[in-house]
N, C-alpha and C positions, 0 to 999 in steps of 0.2 A: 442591235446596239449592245456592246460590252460593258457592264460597270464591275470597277474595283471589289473585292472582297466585301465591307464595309461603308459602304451607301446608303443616307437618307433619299427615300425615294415616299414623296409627301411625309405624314406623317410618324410614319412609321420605317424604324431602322433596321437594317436585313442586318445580322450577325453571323458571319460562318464560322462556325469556331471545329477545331478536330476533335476527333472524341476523346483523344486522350488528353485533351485539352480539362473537359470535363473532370475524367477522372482525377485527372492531378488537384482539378479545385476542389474536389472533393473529399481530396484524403487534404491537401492543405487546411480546407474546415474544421474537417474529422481532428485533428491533432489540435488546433486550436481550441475546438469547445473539447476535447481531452487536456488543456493545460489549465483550461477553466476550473474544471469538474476535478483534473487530480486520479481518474480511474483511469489505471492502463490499460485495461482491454480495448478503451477505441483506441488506443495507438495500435492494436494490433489486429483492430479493421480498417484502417488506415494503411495498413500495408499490406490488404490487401486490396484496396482500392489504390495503391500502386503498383503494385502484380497485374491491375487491371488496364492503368495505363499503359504498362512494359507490349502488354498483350497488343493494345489499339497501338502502341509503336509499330507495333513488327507485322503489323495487316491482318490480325484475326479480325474473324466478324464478331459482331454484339454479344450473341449468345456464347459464344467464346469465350468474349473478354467479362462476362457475368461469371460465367462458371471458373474463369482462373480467377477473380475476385474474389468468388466465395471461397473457393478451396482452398486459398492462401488463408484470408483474414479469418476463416471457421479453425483454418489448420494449427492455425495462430495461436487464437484464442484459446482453443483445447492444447494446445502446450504449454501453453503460461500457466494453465490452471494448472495443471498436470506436475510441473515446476513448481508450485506454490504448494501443494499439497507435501510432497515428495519431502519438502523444509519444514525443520520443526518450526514448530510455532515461539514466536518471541515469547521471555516472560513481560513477567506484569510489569510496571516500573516501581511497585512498592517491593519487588522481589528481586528486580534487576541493578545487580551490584557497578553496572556500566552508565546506568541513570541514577541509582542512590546508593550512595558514598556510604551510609551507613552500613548496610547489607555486608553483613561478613564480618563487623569491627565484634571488641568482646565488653561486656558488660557483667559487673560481678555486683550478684542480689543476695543481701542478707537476711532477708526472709520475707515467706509469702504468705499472705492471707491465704482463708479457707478458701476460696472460688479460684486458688491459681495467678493471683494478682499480686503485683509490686509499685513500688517507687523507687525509681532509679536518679539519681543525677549522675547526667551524660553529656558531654559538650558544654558545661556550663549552665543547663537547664533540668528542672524535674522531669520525668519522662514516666508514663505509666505501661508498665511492662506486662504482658501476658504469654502466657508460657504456651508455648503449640501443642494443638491435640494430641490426647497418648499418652505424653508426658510428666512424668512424677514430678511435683514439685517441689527442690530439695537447694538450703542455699547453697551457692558457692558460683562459679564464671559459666558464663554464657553466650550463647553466640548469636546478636542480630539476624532475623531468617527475612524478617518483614517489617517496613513501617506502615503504619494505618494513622494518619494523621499524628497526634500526639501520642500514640502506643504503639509500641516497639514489640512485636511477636520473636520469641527468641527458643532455642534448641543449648541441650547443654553443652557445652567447649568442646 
């Protein structure tokens, strides 16, 4: 007797599913709980567990389609890293003149206490200014390097 693909036979339901069937659900997981998480290395185990399905496309066997798995998503992985190192690293956002507006504006201090310290009004508001390491502390125009909550770390113009 022949039955359909897909057959309750009593309790229990026979599934035949292809193997590349598999692999596909598995990198479509893979990427999901990677949109979850936010980390892109499973996205790029994810392809290779679709390198794995390409593989089960095209008639390799199991151990085949394991090892073009790994070699893509490992291959992957070590490029991205590889990529990420290669790139400087971001600054901080109290240093980065792209996130704070302030970073780079000028500031002109009429004098500084013994420890390197001021009072500035800036923007409308008193600001306490501290002068960056090294640095002789001497009045006259200045330059924003960093803000640290209400104190403004500055270099001379």
């Amino acid at each position: 007797m022949l039955l359909p693909e897909n057959v309750v036979i009593g309790t229990h339901m026979r599934i035949n599913m292809a193997e590349s069937t598999v692999w596909w659900v598995l990198a479509g997981a893979l990427i999901a709980v990677e949109l979850l998480s936010g980390t892109f290395y499973l996205l790029m185990i994810a392809i290779g567990l679709a390198a794995g399905a390409v593989a089960a496309n095209v008639g390799a066997g199991l151990s085949a389609q394991i090892v073009v798995a790994a070699v893509v998503g490992g291959g992957a992985v070590i490029a991205w890293r590889a990529y990420k190192q290669r790139r400087p690293s971001e600054p901080r956002a109290s240093t980065n003149p792209d996130v704070n507006l302030d970073v780079g504006e000028t500031v002109h201090i009429e004098a500084w206490d013994d420890q390197g310290h001021a009072s500035v009004k800036y923007r409308g508001a008193n600001w306490q200014v501290v002068i960056a390491p090294g640095i002789t502390a001497v009045p006259g125009a200045y330059t924003i390097v960093e803000v640290l909550g209400n104190r403004l770390i500055v270099r001379p113009a």
